[in-house]
DRENTORLUM-233373 format. One line per 5 residues: number of its first residue (from 1); their letters; for each residue x, z, y of C-alpha. Coordinates in nm, 2 decimals, padded with zeros to 4 digits. Layout:
<recs>
NUM	A	X,Z,Y; ...
</recs>
This chain:
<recs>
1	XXXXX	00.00,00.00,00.00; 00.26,00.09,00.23; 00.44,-00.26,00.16; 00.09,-00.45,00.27; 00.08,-00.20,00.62
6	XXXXX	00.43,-00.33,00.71; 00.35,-00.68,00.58; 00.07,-00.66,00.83; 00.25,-00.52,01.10; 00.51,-00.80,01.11
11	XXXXX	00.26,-01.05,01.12; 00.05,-00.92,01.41; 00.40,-00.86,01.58; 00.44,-01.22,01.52; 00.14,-01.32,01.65
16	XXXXX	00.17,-01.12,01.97; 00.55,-01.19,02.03; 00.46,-01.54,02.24; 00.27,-01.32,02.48; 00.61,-01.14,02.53
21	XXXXX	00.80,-01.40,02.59; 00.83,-01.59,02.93; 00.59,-01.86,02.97; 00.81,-02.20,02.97; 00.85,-02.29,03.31
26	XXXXX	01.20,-02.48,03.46; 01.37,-02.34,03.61; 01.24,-02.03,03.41; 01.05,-01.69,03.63; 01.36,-01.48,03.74
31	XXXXX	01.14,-01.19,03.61; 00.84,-01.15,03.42; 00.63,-00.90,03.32; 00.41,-01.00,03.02; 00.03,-00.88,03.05
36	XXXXX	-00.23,-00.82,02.74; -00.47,-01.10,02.69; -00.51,-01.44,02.86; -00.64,-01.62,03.19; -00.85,-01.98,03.08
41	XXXXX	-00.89,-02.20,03.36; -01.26,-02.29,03.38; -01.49,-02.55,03.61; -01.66,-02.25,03.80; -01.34,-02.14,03.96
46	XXXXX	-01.20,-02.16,04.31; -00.90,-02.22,04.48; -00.91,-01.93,04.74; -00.62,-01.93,05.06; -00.60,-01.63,05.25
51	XXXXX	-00.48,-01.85,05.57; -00.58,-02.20,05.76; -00.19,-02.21,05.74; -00.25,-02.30,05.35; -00.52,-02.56,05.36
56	XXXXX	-00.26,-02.89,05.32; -00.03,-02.70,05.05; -00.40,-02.59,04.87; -00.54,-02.97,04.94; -00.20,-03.11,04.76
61	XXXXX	-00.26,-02.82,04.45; -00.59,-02.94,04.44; -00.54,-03.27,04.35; -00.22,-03.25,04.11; -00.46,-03.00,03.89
66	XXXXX	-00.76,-03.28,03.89; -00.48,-03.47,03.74; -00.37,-03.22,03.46; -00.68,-03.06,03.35; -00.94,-03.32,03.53
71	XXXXX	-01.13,-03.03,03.76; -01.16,-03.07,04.11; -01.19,-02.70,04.23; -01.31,-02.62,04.57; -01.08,-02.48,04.80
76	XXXXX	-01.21,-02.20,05.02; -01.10,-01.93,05.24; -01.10,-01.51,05.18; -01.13,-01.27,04.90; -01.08,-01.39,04.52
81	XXXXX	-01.37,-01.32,04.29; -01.30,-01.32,03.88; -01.17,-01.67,03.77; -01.03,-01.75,04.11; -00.66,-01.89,04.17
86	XXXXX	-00.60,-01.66,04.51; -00.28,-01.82,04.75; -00.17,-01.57,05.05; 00.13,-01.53,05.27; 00.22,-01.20,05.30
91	XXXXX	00.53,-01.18,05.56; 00.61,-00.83,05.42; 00.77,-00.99,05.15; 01.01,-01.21,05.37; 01.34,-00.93,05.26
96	XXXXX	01.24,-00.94,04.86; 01.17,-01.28,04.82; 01.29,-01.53,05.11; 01.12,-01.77,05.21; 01.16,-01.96,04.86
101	XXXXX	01.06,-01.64,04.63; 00.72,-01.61,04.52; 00.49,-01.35,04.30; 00.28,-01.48,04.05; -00.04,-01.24,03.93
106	XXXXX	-00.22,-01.38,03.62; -00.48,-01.09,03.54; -00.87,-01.17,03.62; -00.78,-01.42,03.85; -00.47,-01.56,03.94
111	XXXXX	-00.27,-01.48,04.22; 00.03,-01.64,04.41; 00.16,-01.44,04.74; 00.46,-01.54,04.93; 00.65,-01.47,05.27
116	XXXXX	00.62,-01.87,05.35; 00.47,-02.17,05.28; 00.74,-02.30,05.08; 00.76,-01.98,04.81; 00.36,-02.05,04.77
121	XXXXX	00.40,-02.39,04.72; 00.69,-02.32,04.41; 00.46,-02.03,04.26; 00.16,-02.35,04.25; 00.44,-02.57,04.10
126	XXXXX	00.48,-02.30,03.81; 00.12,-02.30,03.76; 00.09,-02.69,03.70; 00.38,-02.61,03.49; 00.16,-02.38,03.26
131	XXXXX	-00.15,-02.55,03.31; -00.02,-02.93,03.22; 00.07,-02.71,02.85; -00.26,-02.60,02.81; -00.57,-02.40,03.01
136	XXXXX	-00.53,-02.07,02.86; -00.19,-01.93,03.00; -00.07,-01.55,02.91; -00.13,-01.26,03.12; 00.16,-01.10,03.31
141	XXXXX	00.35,-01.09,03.64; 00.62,-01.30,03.77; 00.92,-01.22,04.04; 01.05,-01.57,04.11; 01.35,-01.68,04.31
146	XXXXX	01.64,-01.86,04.36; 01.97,-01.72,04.36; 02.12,-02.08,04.53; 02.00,-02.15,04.89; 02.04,-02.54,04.84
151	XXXXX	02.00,-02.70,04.52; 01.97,-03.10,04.51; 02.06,-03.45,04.44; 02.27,-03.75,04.59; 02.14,-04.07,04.54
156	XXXXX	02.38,-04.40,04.63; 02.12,-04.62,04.74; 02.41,-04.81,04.90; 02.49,-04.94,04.53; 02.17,-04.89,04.40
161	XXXXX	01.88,-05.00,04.63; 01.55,-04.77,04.54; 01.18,-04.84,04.73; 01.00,-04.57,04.93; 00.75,-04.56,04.58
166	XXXXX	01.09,-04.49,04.36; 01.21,-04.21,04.62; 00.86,-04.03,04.66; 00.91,-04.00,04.24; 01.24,-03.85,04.28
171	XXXXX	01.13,-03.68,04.56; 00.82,-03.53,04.37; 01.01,-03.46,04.04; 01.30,-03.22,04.26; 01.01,-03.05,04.38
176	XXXXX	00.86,-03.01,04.04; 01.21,-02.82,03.94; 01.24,-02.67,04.28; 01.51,-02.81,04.43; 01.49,-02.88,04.80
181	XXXXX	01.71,-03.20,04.90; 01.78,-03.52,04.86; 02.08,-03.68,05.00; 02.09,-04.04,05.11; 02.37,-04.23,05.06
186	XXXXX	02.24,-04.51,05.29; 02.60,-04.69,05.39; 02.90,-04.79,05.19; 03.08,-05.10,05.11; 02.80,-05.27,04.95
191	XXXXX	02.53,-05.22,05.19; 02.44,-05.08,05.50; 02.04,-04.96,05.44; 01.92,-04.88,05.76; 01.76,-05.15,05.97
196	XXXXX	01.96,-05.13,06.30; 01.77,-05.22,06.70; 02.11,-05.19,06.85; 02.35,-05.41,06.54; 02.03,-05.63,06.34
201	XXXXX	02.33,-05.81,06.14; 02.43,-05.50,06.06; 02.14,-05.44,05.85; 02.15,-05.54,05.47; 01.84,-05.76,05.31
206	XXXXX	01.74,-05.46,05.10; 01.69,-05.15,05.37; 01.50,-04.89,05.53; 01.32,-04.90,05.83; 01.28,-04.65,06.12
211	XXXXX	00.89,-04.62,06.01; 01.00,-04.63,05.62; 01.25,-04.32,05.72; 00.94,-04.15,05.91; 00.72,-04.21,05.58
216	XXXXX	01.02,-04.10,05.36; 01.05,-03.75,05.52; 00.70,-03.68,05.57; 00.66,-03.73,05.25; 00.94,-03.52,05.15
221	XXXXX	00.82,-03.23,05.46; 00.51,-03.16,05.17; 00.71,-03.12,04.86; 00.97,-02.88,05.07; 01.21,-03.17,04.98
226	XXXXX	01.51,-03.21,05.28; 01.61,-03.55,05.35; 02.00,-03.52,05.40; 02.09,-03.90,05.58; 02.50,-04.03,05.51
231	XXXXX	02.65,-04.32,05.66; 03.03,-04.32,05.50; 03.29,-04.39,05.73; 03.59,-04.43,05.87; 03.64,-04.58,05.49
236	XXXXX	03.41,-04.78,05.28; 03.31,-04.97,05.55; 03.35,-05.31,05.38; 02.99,-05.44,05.55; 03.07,-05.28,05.84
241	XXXXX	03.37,-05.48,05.87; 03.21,-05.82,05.76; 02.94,-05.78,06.04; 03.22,-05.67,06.30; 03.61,-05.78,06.21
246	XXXXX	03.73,-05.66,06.52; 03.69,-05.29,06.41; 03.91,-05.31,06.13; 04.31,-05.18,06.12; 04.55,-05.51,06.19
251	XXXXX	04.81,-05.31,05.98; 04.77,-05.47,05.59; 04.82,-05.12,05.49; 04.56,-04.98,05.63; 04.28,-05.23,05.63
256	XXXXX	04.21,-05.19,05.24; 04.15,-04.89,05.02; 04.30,-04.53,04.93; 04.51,-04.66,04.66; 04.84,-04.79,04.65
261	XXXXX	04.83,-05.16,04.65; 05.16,-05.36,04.65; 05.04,-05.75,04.66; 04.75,-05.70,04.90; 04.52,-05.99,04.93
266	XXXXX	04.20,-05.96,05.13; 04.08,-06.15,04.89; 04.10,-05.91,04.60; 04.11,-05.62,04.86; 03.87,-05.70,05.14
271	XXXXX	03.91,-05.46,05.47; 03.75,-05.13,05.42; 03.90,-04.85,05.69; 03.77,-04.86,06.04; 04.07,-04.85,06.30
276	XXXXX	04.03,-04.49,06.41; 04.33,-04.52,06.61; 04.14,-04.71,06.88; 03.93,-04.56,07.12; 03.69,-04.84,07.17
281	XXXXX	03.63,-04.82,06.76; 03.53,-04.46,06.82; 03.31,-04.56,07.09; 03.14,-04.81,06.86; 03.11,-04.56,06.54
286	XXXXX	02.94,-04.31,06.81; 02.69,-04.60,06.97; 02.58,-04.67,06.58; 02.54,-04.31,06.51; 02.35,-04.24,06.77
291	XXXXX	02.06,-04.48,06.70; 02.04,-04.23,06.35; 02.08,-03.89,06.43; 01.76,-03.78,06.64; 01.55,-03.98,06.35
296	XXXXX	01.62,-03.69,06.07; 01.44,-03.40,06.08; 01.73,-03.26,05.81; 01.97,-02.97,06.02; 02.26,-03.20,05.83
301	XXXXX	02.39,-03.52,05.88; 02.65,-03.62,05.68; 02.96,-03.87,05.84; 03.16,-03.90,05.48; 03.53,-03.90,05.51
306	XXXXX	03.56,-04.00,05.16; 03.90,-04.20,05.00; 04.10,-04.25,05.36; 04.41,-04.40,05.26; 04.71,-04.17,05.17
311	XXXXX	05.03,-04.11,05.34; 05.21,-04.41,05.20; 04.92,-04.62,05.36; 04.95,-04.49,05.68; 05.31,-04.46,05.74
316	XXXXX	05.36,-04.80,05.72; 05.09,-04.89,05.99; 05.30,-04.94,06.32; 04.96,-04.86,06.53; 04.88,-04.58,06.35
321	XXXXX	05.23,-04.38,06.35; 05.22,-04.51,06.74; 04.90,-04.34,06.78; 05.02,-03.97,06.58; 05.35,-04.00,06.80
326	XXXXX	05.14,-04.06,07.12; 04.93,-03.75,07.05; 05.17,-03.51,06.90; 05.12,-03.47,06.57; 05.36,-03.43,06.32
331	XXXXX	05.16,-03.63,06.02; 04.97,-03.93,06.03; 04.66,-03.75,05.89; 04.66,-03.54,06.14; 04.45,-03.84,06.33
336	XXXXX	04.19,-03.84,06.06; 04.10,-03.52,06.07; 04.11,-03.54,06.49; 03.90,-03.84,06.47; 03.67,-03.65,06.20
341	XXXXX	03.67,-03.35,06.43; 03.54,-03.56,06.73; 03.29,-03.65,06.56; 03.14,-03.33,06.48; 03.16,-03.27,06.79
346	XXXXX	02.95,-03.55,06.88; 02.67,-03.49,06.55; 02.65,-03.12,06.69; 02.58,-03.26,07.06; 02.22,-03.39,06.86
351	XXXXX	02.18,-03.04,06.73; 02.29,-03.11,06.40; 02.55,-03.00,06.17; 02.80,-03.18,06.04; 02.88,-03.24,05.68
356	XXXXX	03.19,-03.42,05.44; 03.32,-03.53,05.18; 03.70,-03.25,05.12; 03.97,-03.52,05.11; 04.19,-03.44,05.38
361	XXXXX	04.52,-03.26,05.23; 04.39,-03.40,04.88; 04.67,-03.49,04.71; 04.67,-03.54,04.33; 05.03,-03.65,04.33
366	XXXXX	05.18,-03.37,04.54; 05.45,-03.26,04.25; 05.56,-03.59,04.16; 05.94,-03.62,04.22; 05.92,-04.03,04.28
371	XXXXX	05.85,-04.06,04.68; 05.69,-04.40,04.67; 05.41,-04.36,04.43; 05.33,-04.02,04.60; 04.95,-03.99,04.67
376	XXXXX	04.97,-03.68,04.93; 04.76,-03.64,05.27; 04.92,-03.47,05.47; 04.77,-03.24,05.78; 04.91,-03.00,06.05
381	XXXXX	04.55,-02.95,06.15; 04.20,-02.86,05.96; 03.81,-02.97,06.00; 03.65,-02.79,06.24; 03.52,-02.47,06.07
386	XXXXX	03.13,-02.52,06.13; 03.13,-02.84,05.89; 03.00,-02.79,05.60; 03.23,-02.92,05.31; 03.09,-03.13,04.99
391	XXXXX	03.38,-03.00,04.73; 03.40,-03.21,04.50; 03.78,-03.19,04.38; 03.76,-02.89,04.19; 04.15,-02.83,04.22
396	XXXXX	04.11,-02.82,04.60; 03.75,-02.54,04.55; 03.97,-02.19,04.60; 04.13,-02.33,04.89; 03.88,-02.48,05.07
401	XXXXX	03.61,-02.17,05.02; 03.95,-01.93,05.09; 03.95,-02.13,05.47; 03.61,-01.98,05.53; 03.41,-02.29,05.49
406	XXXXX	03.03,-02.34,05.43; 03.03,-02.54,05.12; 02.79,-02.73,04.84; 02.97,-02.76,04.48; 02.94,-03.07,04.32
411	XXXXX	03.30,-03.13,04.14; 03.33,-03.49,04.01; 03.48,-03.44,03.64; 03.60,-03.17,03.41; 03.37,-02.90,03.25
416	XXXXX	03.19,-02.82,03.57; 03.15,-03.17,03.69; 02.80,-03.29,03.83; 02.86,-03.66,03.88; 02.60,-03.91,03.70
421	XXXXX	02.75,-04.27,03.69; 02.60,-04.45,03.45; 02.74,-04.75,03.49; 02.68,-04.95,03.18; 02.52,-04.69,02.98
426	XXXXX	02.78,-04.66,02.73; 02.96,-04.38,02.87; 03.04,-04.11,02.61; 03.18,-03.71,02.67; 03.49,-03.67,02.80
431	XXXXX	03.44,-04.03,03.04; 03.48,-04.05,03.37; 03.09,-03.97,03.54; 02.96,-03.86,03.20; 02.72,-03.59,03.30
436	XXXXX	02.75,-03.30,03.00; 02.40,-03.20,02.98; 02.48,-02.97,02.67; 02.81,-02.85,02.81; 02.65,-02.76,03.15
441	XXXXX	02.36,-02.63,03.01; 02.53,-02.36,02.80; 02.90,-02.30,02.97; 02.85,-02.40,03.34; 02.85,-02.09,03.59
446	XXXXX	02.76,-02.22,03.90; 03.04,-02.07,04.15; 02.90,-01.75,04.28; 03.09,-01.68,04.67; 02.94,-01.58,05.01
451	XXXXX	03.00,-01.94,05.17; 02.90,-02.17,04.89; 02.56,-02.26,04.98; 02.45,-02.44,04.71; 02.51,-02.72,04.44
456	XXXXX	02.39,-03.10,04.35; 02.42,-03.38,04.14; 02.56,-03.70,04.25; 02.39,-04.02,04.13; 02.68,-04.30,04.18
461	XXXXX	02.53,-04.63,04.03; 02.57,-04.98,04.03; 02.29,-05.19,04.00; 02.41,-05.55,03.90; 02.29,-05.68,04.18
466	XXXXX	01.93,-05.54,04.10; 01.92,-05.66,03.73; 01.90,-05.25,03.67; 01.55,-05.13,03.72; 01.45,-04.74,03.81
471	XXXXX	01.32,-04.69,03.51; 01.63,-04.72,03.31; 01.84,-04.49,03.63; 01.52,-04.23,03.54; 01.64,-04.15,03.19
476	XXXXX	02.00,-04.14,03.32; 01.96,-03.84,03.59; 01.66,-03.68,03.43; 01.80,-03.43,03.22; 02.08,-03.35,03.43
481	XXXXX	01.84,-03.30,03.69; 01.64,-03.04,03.48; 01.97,-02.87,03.39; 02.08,-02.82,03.74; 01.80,-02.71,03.86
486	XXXXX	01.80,-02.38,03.63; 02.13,-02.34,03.62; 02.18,-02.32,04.03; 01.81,-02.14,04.04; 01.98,-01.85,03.84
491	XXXXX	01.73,-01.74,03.61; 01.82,-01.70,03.22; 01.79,-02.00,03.04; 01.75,-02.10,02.67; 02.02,-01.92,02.45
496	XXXXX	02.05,-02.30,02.28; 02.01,-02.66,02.42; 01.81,-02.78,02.21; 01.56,-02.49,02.32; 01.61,-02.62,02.66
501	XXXXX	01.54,-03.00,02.58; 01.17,-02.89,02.40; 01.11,-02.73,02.74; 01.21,-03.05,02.93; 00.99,-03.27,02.68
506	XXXXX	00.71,-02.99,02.74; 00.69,-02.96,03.13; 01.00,-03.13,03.26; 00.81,-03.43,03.43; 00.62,-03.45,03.73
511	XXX	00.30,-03.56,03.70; 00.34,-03.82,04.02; 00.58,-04.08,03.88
</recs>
């Protein structure tokens, strides 16, 4: 007898132990509190906001649950009754949960409270997270938030051209994991995506328009999704250069590429590095800046400052070692890092902060004894110290953070290396922009330190001139996406990968795509 009373006990602890665990939700709740019983979604209940300031974020709710469960609840304002889903803002929460942190009630009725807008919103994304699985969800409480300020994507749309319908799906599916930008790479050698008033033939045949960018971000505004523009310069300017020759270096040295070339032909190599040296070249970069920076609502805009050429380049450019000797310095790079620094100073005269790519002093070849293949950069001086630094040489991290620089993580290979670049599809572990989902998953530690704001994947792609559709770049970034998002949020994951993939399958995917 006593063997069927612990038989039986097992078996109602099995049945009982999925309303212990945490409901699947990614990233999963940073707490939660299991309840006894469950809450079914039903036809006769209400969504209830406790504010006007709630009636859009509500309205939005509203119409991605029609979608799951095929109910169109009303959406009124007060007191919740039994069955109700109850949103309020509760400003006393502001020091506990931020302005991303949310509390999640699931009792009688469900309730969602926040300090702001943006924390209700993620509690109604974990609800059409539980509610897409099925419309009977456990009882229980949830603490939610992140422990990452900024957690996002880059996107090359330079190299890969995407329409505004292919970035509202990324843009929805971030929001659906919680992350809050998207960066915009909109200019590189390839392509020049905004459509310029001031320079039309400028502007590539596939591009944005002022009232795409406008549709883009207010879009994005209601998904809490940050639109983060980048133009790349004074490098990768390759279409820069074809639309205006006259702003390119006349040293050979200079007018191609960060690597060492011996036998330069424009070509194989066309020009690529604006003459910074010139103050008329300044005065043009400024002029097509300008026409950009008060049409992002994003606190960022992001200048590059990627792949300058190294020290071999530049000391055999007569202009430019005229130009360091004219202004004092003792290195040639020294008049990057000026030129990158007068340009802050012009981005922060719109208001907005500046960000870069960390290559100045990057120098993989430092310790090599042979001179002439040496690929240092030199500098006596340093970036202004209110740019905010995209690290992605994780050699160069400890320094750059140790300088006291604002900073978002996204290292381009090795073990903690966020880079998706897909190329043909083939790439295997170990390549070159192979994004370890597994490895990431269960041995990344996203770097916890008081100026690192936050962390993102970078989506470099070719597109074959277009024979690559979005589809087929969807299943490249998808998982990683899902991954990152946990990881940076900071909540425990799934002890195995595979764990983490049947969550993915289960509620990974927006339901806008």
């Amino acid at each position: 007898m006593r063997y069927y009373s612990l038989l039986f006990a097992f078996f109602i602890y099995c049945l009982s132990f999925s309303a212990w665990a945490s409901p699947i939700v990614i990233p999963a709740f940073s707490q939660w509190q299991a309840g006894v019983g469950t809450f079914t979604l039903n036809a006769d209940a209400r969504l209830v906001i406790s504010n006007d300031k709630l009636k859009a974020t509500a309205s939005q709710f509203q119409q991605d649950l029609k979608l799951i469960r095929g109910i169109a609840l009303p959406i009124v304002i007060g007191k919740p009754q039994v069955n109700d889903l109850y949103f309020t803002l509760d400003e006393k929460k502001a020091e506990q949960l931020g302005n991303e942190g949310y509390q999640l009630k699931i009792n009688d009725s469900v309730q969602v409270s926040a300090a702001g807008i943006q924390g209700v919103y993620y509690g109604m994304q974990s609800l059409l997270q539980l509610f897409k699985q099925q419309a009977t969800i456990a009882r229980g409480q949830a603490l939610d938030k992140p422990s990452s300020p900024e957690r996002g994507i880059m996107m090359d749309v330079a190299a890969f051209y995407l329409t505004l319908d292919e970035l509202k799906a990324m843009i929805r599916q971030l929001s659906w994991n919680k992350m809050n930008f998207l960066h915009l790479h909109l200019a590189d050698n390839v392509a020049f995506r905004l459509k310029s008033d001031l320079f039309p033939g400028l502007t590539s045949k596939r591009h944005y328009s002022k009232a795409d960018i406008r549709e883009l971000q207010d879009y994005a505004a209601q998904h809490h999704v940050m639109i983060i523009p980048e133009i790349d310069i004074p490098s990768h300017a390759t279409h820069i250069l074809k639309y205006n020759p006259y702003l390119a270096f006349e040293c050979p040295s200079m007018r191609t590429s960060h690597k060492v070339i011996e036998n330069f032909s424009e070509d194989k190599h066309p020009p690529r590095v604006l003459d910074i040296t010139r103050r008329e070249v300044r005065e043009w970069t400024k002029a097509m800046l300008a026409e950009w920076l008060p049409l992002f609502d994003a606190p960022y805009f992001h200048i590059g400052g990627d792949e300058y050429p190294y020290d071999v380049n530049k000391y055999a450019c007569p202009e430019l070692m005229q130009a360091t000797k004219d202004k004092g310095y003792p290195y040639p790079g020294d008049v990057f890092v000026e030129y990158t620094n007068e340009l802050n100073a012009f981005v922060k005269s719109f208001g907005k902060i500046t960000q870069i790519w960390n290559w100045w002093r990057f120098s993989p070849d430092e310790n090599k004894k042979d001179v002439l293949i040496k690929r240092i950069n030199q500098t006596s001086i340093q970036p202004d110290k209110d740019i905010i630094v995209n690290i992605w040489n994780q050699p160069r991290q400890d320094a750059i953070l140790q300088e006291g620089y604002q900073a978002i993580i996204t290292s381009e290979e090795g073990p903690e290396a966020l880079y998706v670049t897909p190329g043909d599809g083939t790439l295997k572990p170990g390549d070159y922009g192979y994004f370890d989902s597994e490895n990431i998953h269960q041995t990344w530690q996203p770097r916890r330190h008081p100026t690192v704001q936050g962390f993102k994947i970078c989506i470099w792609a070719l597109d074959d001139n277009g024979l690559r559709k979005f589809d087929w770049l969807k299943r490249q970034y998808d998982t990683p996406l899902s991954v990152v998002a946990q990881k940076s949020w900071g909540s425990k994951t799934s002890a195995k990968f595979t764990d983490f993939k049947q969550k993915i399958s289960t509620v990974g995917h927006s339901i806008r795509q």
